[in-house]
N, C-alpha and C positions, 0 to 999 in steps of 0.2 A: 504494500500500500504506500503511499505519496505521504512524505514524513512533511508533515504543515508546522511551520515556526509561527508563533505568536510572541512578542517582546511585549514584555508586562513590567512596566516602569512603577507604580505607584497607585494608588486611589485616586488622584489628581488625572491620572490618561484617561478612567472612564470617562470625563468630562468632555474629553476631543474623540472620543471612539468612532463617531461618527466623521468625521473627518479623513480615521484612517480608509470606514469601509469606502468610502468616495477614493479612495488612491487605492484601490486594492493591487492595480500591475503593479504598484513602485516597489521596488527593492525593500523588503524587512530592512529596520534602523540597524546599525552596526553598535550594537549594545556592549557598554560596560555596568558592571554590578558589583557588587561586593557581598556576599552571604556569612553572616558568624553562626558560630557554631551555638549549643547551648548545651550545656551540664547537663547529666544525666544526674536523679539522684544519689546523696551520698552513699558510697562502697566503701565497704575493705576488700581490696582487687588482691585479686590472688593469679601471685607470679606465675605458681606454677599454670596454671591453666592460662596465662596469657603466653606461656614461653611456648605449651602444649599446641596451644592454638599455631601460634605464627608457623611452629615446624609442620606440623599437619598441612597448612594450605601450600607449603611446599612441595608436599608429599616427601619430608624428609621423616629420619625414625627419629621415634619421639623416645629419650628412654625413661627404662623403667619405673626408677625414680623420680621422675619428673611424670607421667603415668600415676602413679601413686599421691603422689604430693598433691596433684590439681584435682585426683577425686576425694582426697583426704578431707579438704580444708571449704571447696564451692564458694559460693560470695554470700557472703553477710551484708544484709539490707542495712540504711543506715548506719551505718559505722565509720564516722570522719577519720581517715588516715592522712597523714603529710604527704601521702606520694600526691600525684596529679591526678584528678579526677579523671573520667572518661566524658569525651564531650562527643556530640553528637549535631548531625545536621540537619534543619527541617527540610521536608522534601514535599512536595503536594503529587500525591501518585492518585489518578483518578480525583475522588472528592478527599478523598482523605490525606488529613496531612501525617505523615511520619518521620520519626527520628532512624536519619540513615547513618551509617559509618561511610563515609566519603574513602572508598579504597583505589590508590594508587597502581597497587600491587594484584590488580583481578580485573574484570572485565564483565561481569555480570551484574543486573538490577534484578534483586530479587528480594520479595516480602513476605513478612506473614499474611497468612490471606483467611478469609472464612473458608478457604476448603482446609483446613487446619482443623481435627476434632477440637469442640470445645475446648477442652482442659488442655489443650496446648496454645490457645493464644490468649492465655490470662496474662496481663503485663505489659502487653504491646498493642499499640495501634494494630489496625486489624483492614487491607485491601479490601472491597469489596467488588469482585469479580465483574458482578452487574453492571458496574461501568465502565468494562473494557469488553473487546472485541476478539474473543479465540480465537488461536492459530491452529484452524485440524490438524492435528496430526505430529504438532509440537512438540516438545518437552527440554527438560532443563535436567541436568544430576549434577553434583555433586558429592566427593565424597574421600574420605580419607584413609590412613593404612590404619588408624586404631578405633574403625566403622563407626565412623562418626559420618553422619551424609543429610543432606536437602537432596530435595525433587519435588515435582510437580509439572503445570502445564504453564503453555506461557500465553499474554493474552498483551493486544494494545490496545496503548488509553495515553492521553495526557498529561503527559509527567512536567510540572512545574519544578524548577531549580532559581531561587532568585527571580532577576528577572527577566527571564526567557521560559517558555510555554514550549514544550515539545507533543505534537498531537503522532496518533500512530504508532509511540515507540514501544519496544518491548520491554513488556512488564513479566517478569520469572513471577509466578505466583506459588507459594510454597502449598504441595498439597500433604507432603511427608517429611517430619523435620526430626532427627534426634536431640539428645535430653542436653547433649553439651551444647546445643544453640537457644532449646527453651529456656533454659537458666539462665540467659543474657539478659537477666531485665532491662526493658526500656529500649531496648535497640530492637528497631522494628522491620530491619533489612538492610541491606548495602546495596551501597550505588558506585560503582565498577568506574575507574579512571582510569586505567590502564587501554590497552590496543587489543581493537574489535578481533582481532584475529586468534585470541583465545576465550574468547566466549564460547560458554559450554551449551549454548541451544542447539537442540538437534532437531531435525537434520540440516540447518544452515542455518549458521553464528549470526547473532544477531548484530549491527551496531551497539554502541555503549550510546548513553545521553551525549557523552561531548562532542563525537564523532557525528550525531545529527544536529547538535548547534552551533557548532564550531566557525562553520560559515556565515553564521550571523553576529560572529560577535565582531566588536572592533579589529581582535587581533585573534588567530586561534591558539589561546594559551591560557591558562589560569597559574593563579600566582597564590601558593600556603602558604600564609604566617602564621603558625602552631604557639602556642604559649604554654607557661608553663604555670599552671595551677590557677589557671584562666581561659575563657573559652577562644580559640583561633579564629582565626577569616580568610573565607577561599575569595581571590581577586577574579573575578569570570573576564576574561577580553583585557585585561593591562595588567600593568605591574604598577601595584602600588608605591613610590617612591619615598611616601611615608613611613612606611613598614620597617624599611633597612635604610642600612647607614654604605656610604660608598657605592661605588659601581659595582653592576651585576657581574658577575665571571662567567661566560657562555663554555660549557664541553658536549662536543656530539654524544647523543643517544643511541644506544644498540638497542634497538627494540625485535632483533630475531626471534626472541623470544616471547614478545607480547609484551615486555615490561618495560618499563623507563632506566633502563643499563648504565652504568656510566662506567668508567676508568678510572681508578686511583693509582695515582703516581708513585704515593709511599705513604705508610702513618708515622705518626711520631706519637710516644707515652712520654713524659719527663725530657729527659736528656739522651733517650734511648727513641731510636728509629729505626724502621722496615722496608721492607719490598711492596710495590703495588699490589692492586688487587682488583678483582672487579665487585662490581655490589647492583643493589636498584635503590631507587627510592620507593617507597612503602608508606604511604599512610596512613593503611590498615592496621600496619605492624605497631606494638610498643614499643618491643625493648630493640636493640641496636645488639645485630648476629653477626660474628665475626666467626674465621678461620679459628680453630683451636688453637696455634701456636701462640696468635694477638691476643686472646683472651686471657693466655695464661701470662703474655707477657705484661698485659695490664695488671693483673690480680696479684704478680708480685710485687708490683710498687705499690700494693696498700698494703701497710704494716696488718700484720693481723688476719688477713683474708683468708679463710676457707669455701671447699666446696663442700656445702651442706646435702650432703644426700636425701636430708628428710624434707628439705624445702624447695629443691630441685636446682639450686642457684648459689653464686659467690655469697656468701655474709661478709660482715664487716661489725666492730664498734659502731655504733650511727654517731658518735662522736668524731670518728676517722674523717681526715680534710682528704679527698681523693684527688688524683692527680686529672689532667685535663687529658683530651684523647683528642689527636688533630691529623686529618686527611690531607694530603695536597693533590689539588684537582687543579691541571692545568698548571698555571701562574698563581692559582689562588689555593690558600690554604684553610681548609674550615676547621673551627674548634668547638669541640664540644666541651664546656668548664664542668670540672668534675662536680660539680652542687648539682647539676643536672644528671650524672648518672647513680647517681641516689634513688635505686625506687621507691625507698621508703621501708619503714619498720618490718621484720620481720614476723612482727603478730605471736610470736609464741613465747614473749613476754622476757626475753635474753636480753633485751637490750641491743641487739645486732639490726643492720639492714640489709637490704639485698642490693645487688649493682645491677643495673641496667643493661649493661654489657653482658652476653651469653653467647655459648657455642651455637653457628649455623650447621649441626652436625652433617658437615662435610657434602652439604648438597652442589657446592663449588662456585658458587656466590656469595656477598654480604648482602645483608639486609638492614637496611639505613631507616627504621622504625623513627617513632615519634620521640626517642630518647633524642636522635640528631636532628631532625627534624626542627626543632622547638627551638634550638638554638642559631638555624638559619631562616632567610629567604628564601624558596627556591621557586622558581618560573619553569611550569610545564609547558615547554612552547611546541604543538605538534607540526611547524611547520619545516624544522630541520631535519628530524628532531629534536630536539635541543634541551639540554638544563640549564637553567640559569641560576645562579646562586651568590648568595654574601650575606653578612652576616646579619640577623632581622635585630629589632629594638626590642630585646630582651627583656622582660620584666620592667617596661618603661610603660605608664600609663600618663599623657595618651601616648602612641608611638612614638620615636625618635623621628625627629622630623629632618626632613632632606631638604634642598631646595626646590624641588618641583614634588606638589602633590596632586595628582589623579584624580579622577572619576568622583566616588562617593567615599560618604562616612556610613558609619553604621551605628545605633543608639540603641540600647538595650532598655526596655522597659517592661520589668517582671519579669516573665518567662516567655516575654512577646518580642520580637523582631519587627523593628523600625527602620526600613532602608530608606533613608534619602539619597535624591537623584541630585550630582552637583554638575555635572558636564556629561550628556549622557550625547553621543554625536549620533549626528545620520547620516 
């Protein structure tokens, strides 16, 4: 079917709507937007099953110990911990609006849906089928090596992001979900940012949402400033100039893979340095997957550090000042300060934390989770395709300001999203 763009500025466009349907040939505006994220209620997140999860969607093995530890401990509702909360994005799929995980690292939009028996979609917004249009003969799977799996059918409908309106797009509607996804309170599906060409729809992969908006927007790219114990904002069409400090650093994209790939030149721990490496960028992911050699070369320069087998992860003192951990990409070198690889208390009342840093056991890329993430800007530009990157305004409220700033602001009021439009071009 004929994917139809709608660009949805504000309350104020209904006002001229009539105006648009009188220009209906003219070319859709060339939309910039700004979308933040919003806090899921509070968690005690549990490493183990965050560390579980990221290797599962690898299809790398999960071990044992970490297997154990994430079904030992599950999440505790309300329970403030220091790490970083989980934040989440609203999405308008059909009539209903839901909180998605905006994933980098995948290529699928799939929801809970009412063909989900009852007692599995308590906690989450809920699709409602009725307003989308089946695909005979479709379907969607997913699934991993320690039988963890989604499936269902797939249906189009009008997925809103911001503000662009995609009519037609595919919506994975979950009709069969296991117990490690029900457990995710509050997260009501994911919206796939990675490259269509591993999307799991059978029997032909679907486009992703940005791959059908991409040509409306100002520029085809969106720009993550992830925060740390604060909700982030996807830039849709520019790079926000506000966000980071200095010029962006552009490295070519491997996406053979379907992912946003990139090159590392070398890391550096302390006063100790390495060999390159390759990685992607991951927004789905938390923690930040290294080669096992790097991990262990970080874990010795924290006085103290073991590997805890019952908690799946490095501990530490939560007193321990950890060292920073730094990539050079290109000419440009990113740091991650070690207060950010902190995930926070260990929970089992020692006194210990866990690090952020973990084995990508040996699937033969790193995975640049939301541990690195947080501490830069980076620019998903699909027209190279390209990263762009430098360092974002860190725990700076409002952002660190540059000399030129973009597009919109964004205004948080309650639990509501307030987008103002400041230069939106046509």
């Amino acid at each position: 079917p004929r994917v139809v763009i709608m660009v949805v500025f504000s309350k104020l466009t209904l006002a001229v709507a009539g105006l648009a349907t009188m220009a209906a040939a003219a070319p859709a505006p060339a939309a910039k937007f700004s979308l933040e994220q919003v806090a899921r209620p509070a968690t005690k997140t549990n490493f183990a099953a965050k560390y579980a999860q990221a290797l599962r969607k690898y299809h790398a093995e999960v071990p044992t110990n970490v297997q154990a530890a994430a079904a030992a401990t599950g999440v505790a509702t309300n329970t403030p911990e220091p790490q970083d909360s989980e934040y989440l994005t609203p999405v308008t799929v059909g009539h209903t609006v839901m909180n998605l995980d905006f994933d980098t690292g995948s290529a699928d939009l799939w929801v809970f849906s009412n063909e989900l028996p009852k007692s599995e979609q308590a906690g989450h917004a809920i699709y409602q089928t009725s307003s989308g249009t089946k695909k005979p003969g479709y379907s969607w799977s997913i699934s991993y090596g320690d039988g963890s799996s989604a499936s269902g059918d797939v249906y189009t409908d009008t997925v809103t992001v911001g503000g662009i309106s995609v009519s037609n797009q595919a919506v994975e509607a979950a009709s069969r979900i296991s117990q490690e996804f029900t457990e995710d309170v509050n997260n009501d599906g994911l919206l796939g940012l990675a490259f269509s060409s591993i999307n799991t729809v059978y029997p032909v992969p679907q486009k992703t949402w940005f791959d059908n908006a991409k040509s409306h927007l100002a520029q085809p790219l969106f720009g993550v400033a992830l925060k740390h114990n604060a909700p982030g904002v996807y830039d849709f069409g520019f790079a926000d100039s506000s966000k980071y400090t200095g010029e962006l650093t552009y490295t070519e994209v491997d996406n053979s893979q379907g992912y946003w790939g990139f090159s590392v030149d070398s890391y550096q721990i302390g006063d100790q340095s390495g060999q390159g490496f390759s990685g992607i960028a991951d927004t789905g992911t938390t923690l930040l997957l290294l080669d096992d050699e790097i991990v262990s070369a970080y874990y010795d320069q924290v006085p103290g550090a073991t590997n805890d087998q019952s908690v799946g992860g490095y501990v530490f003192d939560c007193n321990t000042e950890l060292p920073d951990f730094s990539v050079a990409i290109g000419d440009y070198t990113a740091t991650v300060p070690g207060r950010l690889i902190n995930y926070g208390d260990a929970g089992d009342g020692s006194g210990n934390c866990l690090g952020g840093i973990a084995s990508n056991s040996g699937i033969g890329f790193s995975i640049f989770g939301d541990i690195f993430l947080k501490s830069q800007y980076v620019v998903f530009d699909a027209s190279g395709p390209q990263l762009g990157i430098c360092p974002s305004g860190l725990n700076q409220t409002p952002w660190l300001e540059c000399s030129d700033i973009l597009g919109m602001s964004i205004s948080k009021q309650g639990l509501g999203l307030v987008v103002f439009v400041h230069n939106v071009q046509t």
